[in-house]
N, CA and C of each residue as an Amber inpcrd file, in Angstrom:
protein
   531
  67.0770000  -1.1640000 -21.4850000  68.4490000  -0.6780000 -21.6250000
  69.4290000  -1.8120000 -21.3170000  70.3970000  -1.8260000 -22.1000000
  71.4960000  -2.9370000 -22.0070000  72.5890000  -2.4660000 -20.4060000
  72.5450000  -3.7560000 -19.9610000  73.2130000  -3.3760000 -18.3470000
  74.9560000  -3.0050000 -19.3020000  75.6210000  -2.4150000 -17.8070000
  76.6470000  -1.9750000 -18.3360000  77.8020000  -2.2300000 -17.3830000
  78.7200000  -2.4120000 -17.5560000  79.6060000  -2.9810000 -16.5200000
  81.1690000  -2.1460000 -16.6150000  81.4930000  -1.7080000 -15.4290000
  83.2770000  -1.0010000 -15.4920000  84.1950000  -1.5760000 -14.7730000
  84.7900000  -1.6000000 -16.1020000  86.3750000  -1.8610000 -15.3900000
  87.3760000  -1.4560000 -16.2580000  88.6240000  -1.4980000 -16.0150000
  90.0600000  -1.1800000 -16.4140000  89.6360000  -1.0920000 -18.0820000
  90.1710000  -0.8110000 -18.3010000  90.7850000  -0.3780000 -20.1510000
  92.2770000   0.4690000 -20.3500000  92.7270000  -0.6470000 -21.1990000
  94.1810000   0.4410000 -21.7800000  93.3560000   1.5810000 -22.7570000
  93.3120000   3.0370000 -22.1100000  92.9060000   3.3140000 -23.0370000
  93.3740000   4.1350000 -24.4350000  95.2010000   4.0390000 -23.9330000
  95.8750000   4.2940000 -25.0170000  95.5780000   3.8050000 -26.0630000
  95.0170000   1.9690000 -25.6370000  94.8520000   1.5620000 -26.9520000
  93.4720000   1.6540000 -27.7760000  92.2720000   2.0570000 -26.6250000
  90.9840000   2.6610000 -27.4000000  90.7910000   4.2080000 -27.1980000
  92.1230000   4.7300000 -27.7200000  91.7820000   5.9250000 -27.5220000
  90.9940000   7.0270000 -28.8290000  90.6390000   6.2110000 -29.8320000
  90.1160000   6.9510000 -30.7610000  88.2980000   6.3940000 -30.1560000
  88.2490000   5.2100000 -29.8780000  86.2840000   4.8800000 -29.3230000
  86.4100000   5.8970000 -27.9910000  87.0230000   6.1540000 -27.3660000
  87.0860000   7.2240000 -26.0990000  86.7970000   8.7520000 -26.5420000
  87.3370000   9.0350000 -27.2360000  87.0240000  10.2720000 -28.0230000
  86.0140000  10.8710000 -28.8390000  85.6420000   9.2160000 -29.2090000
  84.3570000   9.4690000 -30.0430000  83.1600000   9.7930000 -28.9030000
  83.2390000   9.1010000 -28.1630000  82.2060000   9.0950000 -26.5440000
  82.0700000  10.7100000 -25.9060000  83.4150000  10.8100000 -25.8770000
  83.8370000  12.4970000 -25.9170000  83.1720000  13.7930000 -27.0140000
  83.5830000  13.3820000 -27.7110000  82.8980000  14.2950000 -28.7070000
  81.2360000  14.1690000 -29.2100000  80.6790000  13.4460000 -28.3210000
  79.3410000  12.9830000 -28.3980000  79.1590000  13.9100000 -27.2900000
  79.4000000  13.0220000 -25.8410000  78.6890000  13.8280000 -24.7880000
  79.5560000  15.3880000 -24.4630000  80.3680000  16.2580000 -25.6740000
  80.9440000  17.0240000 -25.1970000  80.4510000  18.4260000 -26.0010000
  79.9490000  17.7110000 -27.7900000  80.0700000  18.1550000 -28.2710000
  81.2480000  18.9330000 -29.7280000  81.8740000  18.2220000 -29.3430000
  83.5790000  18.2750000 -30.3380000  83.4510000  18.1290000 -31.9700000
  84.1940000  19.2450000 -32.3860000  84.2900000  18.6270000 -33.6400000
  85.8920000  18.1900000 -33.9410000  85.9360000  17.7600000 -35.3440000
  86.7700000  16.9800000 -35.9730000  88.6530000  17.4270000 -35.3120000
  88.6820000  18.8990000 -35.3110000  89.8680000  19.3430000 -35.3300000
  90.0110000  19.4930000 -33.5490000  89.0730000  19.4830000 -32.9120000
  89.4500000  19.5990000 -30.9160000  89.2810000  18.0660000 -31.0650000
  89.0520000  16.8180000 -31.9320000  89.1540000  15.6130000 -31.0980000
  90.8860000  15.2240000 -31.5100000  90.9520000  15.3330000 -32.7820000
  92.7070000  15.7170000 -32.9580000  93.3330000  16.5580000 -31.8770000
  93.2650000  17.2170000 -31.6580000  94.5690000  17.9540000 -30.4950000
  93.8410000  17.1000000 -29.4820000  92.6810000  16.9800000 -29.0890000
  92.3890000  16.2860000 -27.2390000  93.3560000  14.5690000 -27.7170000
  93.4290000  14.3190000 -28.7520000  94.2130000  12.8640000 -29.2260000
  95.2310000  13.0700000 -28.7210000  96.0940000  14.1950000 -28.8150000
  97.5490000  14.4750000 -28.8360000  97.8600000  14.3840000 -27.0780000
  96.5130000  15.1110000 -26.2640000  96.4460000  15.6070000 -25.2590000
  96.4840000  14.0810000 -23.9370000  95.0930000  13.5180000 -24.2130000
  95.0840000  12.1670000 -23.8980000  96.3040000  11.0640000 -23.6780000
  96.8520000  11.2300000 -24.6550000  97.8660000   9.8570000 -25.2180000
  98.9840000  10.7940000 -24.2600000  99.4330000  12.0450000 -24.1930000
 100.2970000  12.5720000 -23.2110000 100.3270000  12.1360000 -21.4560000
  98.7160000  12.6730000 -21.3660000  98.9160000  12.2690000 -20.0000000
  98.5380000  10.9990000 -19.6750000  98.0670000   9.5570000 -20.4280000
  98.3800000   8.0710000 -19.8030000 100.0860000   7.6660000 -20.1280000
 100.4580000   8.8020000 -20.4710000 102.0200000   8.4030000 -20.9540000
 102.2020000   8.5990000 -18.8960000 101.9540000   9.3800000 -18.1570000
 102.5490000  10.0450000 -17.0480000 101.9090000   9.0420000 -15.6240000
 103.1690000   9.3260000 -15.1680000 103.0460000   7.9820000 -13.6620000
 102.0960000   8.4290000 -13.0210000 101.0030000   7.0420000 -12.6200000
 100.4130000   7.1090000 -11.6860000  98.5360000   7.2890000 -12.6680000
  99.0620000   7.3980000 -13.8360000  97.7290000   7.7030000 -14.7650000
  97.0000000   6.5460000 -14.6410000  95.7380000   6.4900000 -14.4090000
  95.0100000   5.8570000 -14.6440000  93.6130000   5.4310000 -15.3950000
  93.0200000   4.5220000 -16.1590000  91.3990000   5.1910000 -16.5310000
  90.3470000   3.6140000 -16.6300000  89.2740000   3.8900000 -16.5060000
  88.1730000   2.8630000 -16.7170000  87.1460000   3.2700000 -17.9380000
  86.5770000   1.9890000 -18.2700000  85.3360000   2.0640000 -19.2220000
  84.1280000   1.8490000 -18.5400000  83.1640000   2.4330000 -19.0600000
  82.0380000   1.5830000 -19.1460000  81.6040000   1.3280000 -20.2920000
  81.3440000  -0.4320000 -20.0990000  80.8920000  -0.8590000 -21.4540000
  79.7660000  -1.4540000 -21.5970000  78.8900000  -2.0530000 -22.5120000
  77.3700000  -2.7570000 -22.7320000  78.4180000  -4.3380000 -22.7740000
  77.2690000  -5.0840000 -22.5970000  77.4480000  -6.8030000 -22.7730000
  78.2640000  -6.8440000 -23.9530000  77.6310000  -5.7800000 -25.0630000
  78.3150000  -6.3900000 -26.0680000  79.4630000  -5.6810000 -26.3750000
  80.0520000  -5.1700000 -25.4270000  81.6940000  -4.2480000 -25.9090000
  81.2600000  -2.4550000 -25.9680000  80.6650000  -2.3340000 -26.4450000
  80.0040000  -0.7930000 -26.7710000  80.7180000   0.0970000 -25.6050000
  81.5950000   1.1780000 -26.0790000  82.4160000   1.9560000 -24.8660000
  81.3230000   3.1230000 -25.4250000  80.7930000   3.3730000 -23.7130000
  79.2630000   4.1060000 -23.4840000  79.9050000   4.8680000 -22.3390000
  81.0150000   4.8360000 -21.8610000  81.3670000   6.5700000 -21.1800000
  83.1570000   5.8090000 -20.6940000  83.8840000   6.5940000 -20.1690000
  85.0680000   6.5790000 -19.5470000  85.9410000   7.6650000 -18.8530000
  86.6930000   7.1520000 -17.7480000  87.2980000   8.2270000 -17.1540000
  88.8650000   7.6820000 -16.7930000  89.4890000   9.0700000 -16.8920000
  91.3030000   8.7210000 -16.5070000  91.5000000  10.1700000 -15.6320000
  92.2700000   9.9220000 -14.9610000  93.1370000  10.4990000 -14.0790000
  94.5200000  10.3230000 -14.0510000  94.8570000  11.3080000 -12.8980000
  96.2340000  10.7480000 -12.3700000  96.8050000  11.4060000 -11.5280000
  97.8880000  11.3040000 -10.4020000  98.2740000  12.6310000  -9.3730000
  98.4740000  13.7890000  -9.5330000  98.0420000  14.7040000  -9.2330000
  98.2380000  16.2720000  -9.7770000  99.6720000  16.4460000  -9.9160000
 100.6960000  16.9410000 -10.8990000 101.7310000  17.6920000 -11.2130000
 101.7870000  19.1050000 -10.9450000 102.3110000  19.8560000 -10.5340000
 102.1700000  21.3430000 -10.8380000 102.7100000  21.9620000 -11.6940000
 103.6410000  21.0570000 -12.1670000 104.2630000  21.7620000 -13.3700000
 103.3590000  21.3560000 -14.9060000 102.3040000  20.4230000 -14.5720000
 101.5690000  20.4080000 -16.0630000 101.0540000  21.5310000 -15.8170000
 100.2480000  21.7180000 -17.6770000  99.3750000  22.5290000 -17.8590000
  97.8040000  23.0320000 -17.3090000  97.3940000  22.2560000 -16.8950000
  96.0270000  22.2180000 -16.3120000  96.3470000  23.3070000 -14.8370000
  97.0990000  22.3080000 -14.2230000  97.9860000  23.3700000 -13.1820000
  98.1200000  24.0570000 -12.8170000  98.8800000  24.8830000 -14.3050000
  99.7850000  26.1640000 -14.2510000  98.5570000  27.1340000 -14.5640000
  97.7640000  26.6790000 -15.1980000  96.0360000  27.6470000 -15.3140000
  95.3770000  28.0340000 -14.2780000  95.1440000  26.5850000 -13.6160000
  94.3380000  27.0580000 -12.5360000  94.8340000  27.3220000 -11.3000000
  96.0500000  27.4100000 -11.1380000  97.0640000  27.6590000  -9.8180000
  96.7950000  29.4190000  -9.2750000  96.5460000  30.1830000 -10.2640000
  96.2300000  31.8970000  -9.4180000  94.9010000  31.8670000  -9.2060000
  93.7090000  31.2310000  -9.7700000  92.8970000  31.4060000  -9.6080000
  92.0840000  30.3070000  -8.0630000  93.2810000  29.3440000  -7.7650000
  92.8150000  28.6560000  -6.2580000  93.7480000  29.9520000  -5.7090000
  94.5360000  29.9360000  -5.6610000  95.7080000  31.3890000  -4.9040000
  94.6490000  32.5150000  -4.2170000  93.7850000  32.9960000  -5.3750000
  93.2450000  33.9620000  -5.1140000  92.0380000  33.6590000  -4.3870000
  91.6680000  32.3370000  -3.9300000  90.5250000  31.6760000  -3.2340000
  91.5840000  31.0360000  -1.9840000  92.6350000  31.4300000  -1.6720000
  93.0550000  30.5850000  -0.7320000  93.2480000  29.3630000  -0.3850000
  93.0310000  28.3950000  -1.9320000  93.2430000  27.0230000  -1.9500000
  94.1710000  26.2430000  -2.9930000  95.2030000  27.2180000  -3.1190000
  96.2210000  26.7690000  -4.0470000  96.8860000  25.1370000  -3.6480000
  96.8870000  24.9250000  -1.7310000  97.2530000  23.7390000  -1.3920000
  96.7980000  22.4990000  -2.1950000  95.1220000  23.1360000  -2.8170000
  95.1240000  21.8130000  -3.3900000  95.5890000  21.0240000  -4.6390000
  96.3620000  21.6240000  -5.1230000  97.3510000  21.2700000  -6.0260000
  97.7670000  20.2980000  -5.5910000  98.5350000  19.9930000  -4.2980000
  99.1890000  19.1460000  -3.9370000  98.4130000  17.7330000  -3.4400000
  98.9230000  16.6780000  -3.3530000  98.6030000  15.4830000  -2.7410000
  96.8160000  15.2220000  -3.0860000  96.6410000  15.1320000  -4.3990000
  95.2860000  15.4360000  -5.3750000  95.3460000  14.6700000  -6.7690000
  94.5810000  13.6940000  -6.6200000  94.2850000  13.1060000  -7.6970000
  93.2060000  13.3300000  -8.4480000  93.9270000  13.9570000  -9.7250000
  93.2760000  14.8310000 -10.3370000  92.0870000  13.8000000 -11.7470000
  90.8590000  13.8420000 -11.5600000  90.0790000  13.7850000 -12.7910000
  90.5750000  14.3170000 -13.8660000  90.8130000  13.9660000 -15.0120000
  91.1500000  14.6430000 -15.8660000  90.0440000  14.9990000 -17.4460000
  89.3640000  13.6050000 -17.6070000  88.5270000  13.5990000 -18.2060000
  87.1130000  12.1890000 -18.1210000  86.0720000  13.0310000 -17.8580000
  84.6920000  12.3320000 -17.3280000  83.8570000  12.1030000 -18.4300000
  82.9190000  11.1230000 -19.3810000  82.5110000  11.5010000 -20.1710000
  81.4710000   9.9370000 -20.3460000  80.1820000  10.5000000 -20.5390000
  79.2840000   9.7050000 -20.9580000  78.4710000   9.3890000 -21.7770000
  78.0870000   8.7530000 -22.7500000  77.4840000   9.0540000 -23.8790000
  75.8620000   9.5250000 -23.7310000  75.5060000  10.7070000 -24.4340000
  73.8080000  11.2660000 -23.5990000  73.1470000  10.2610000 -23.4880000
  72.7780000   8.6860000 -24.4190000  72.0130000   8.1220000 -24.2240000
  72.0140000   7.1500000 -23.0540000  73.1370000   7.3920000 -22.2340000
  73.6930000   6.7100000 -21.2830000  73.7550000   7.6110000 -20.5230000
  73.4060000   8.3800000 -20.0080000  73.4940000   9.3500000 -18.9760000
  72.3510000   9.3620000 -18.3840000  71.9710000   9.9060000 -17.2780000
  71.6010000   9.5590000 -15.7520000  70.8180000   8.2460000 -15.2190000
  72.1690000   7.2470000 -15.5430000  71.8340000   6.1690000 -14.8770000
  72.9230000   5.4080000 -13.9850000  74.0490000   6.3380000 -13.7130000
  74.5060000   6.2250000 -12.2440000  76.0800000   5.7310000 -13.4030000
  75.9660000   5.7210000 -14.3180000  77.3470000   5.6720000 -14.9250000
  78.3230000   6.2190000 -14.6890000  78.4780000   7.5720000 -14.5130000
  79.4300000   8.5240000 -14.4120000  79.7250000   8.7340000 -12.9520000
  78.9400000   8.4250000 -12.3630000  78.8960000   7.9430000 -10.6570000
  79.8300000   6.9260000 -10.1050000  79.2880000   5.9040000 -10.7960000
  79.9810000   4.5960000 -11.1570000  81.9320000   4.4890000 -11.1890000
  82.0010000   5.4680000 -12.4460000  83.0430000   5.3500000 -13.3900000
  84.1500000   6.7710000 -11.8480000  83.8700000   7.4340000 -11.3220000
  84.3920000   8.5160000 -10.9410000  84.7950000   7.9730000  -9.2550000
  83.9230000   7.0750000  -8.4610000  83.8630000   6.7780000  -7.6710000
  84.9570000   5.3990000  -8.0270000  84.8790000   4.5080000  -8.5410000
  85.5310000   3.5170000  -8.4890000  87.2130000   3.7740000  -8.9010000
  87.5240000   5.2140000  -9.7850000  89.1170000   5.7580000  -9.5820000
  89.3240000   6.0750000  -8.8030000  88.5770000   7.0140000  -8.1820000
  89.0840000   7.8370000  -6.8110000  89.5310000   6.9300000  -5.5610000
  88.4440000   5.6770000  -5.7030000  88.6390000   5.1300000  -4.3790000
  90.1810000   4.1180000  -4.8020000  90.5340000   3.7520000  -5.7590000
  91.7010000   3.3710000  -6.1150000  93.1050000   4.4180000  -6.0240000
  92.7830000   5.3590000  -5.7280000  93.9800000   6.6970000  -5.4320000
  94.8590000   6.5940000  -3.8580000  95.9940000   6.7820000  -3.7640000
  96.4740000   6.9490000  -3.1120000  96.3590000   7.8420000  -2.4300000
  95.9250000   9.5140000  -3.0210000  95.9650000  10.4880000  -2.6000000
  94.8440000  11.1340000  -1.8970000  94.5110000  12.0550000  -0.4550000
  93.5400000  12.1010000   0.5210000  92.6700000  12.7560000  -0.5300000
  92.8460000  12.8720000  -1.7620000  91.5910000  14.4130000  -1.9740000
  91.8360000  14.2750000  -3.2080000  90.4150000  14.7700000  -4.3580000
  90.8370000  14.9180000  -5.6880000  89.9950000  16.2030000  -6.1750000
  90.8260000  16.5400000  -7.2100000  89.9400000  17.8840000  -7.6480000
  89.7970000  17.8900000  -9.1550000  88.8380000  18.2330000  -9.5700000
  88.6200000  18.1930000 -11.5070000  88.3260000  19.9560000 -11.5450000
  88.1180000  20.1890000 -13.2460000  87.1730000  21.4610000 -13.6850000
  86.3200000  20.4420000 -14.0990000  85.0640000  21.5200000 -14.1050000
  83.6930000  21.6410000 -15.2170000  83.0860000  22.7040000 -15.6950000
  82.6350000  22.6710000 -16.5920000  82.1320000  23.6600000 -17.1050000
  81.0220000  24.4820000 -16.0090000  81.1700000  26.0440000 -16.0580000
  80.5990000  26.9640000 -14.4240000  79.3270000  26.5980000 -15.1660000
  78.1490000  26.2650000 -14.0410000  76.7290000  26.2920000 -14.7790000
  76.2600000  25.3080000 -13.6390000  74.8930000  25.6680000 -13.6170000
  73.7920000  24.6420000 -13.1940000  73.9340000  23.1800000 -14.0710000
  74.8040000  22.4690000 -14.2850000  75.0810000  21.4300000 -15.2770000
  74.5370000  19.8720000 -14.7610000  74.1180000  18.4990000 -14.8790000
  74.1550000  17.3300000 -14.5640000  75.7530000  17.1600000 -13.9090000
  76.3660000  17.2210000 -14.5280000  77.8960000  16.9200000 -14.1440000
  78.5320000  17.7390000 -13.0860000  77.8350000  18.7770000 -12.7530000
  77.9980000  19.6770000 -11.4260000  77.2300000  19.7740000 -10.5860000
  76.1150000  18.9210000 -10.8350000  74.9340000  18.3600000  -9.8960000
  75.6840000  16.9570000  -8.7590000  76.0940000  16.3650000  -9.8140000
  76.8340000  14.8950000  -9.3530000  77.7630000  14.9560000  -8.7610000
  78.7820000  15.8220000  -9.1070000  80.1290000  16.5840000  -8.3980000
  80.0120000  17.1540000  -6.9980000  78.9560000  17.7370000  -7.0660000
  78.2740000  18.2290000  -5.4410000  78.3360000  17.0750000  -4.5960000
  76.9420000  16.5260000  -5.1000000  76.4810000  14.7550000  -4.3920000
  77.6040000  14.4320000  -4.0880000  78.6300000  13.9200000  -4.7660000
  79.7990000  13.6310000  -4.3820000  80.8390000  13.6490000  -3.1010000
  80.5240000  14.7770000  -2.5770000  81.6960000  15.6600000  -1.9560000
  82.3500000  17.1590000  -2.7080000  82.1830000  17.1500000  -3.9580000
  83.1590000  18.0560000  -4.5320000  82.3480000  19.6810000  -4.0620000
  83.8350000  20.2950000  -3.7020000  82.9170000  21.6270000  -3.4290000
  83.4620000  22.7760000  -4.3260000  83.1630000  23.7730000  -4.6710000
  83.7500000  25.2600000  -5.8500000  84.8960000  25.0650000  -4.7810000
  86.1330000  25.1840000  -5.2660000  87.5610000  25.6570000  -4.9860000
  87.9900000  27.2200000  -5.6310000  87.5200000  27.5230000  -6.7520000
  87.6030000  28.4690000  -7.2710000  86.3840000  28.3510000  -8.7720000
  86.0600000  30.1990000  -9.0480000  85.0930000  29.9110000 -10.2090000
  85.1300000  31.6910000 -10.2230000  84.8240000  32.0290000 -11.6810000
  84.8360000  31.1920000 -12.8070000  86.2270000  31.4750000 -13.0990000
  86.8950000  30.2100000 -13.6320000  88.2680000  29.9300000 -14.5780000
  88.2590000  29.7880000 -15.8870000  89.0960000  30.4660000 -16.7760000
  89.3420000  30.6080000 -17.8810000  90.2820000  30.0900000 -18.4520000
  90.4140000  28.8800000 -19.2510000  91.3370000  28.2160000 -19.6930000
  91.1270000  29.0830000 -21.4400000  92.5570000  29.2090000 -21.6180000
  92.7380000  29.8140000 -22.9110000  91.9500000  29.4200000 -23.9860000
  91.6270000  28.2160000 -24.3150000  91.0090000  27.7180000 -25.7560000
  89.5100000  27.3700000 -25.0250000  88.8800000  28.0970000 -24.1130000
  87.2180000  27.1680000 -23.6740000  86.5890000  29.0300000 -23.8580000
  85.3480000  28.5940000 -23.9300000  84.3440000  29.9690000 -24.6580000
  84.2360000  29.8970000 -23.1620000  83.7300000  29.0890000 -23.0690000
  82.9310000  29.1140000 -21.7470000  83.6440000  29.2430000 -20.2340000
  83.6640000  29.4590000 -19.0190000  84.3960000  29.7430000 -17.9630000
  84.1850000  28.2960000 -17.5620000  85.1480000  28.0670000 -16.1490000
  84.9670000  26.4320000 -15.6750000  84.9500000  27.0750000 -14.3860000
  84.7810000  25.7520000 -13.6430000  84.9280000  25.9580000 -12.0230000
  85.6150000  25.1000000 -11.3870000  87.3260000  24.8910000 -10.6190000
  87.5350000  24.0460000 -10.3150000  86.9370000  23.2180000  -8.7030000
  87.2410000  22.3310000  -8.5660000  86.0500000  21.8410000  -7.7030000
  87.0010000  20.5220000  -7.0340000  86.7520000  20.5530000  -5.8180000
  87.6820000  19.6740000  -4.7320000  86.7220000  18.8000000  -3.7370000
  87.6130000  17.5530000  -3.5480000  86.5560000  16.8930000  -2.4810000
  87.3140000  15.7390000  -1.8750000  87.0800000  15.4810000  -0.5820000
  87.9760000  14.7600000   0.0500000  87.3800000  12.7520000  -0.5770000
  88.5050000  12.3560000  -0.2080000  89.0760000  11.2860000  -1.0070000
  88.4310000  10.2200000   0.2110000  88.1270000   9.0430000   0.8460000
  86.8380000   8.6150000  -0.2300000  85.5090000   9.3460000  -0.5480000
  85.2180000   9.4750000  -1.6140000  84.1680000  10.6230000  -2.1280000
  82.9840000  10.1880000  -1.3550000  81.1190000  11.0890000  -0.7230000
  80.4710000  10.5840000  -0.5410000  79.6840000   9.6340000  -1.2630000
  78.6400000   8.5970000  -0.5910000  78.1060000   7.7000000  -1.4360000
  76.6730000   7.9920000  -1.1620000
């Protein structure tokens, strides 16, 4: 396997090879990688956004992640804000640097990439604590989220356009190693 190395990327400006990575390890077709385009390019527009690659020797973008400080007035937010309420952890809205999107390509997955890529934003955050969704399930990506630190904040959540329920998930800021 080709070693792989992360760091910084504008990824406004590779934001169509980011998507493609996305719609690989996500599953996406043609018309959700168009609106997640629209979606993406919104929030590195917003202060404090941040994201990394991982790439092969030879350039190959093989997973990436962006964040940025939780808003409460975005959308992600305003979704999952009754459903921490009703778990008694609406606080964590606040002072939370939020994951926004994690993503690795399958043939690149479980070899500490997404580990890699999640750990090296967080610890760049200002903020004591960060919280993402994932899809509710016995999943790899909610296996790692555990390991982590991250614990269920609330579950299951229903974001309007997902079949499937999510679980949002919190963990204090520097994550475990």
């Amino acid at each position: 396997m080709e070693n792989v190395v992360i760091g910084a990327v504008d990824l406004a400006a590779h934001v169509d090879e980011a998507l493609a990575v996305q719609a690989l390890a996500f599953g996406l077709g043609p018309d959700e990688v168009a609106i997640r385009r629209q979606i993406v390019l919104r929030h590195l527009a917003c202060d404090g956004a941040r994201s990394l690659a991982a790439r092969t020797g030879s350039g190959r973008l093989v997973g990436f992640v962006y964040g940025l400080p939780n808003d409460r007035t975005h959308w992600w937010s305003s979704v999952v804000q009754p459903y921490l309420r009703r778990e008694g952890n609406d606080d964590w809205l606040d002072d939370s640097f939020v994951i926004t999107e994690l993503h690795v390509l399958p043939d690149f997955q479980g070899r500490g990439i997404g580990r890699a890529l999640i750990t090296a934003i967080t610890d760049a955050a200002t903020e004591p604590r960060s919280i993402l969704s994932a899809i509710d399930g016995d999943t790899p990506a909610r296996r790692l989220y555990h390991a982590l630190g991250y614990r269920d904040l609330a579950r299951p959540v229903h974001f309007p356009s997902a079949a499937r329920p999510y679980a949002v998930m919190g963990a204090p800021l520097p994550l475990l190693r």
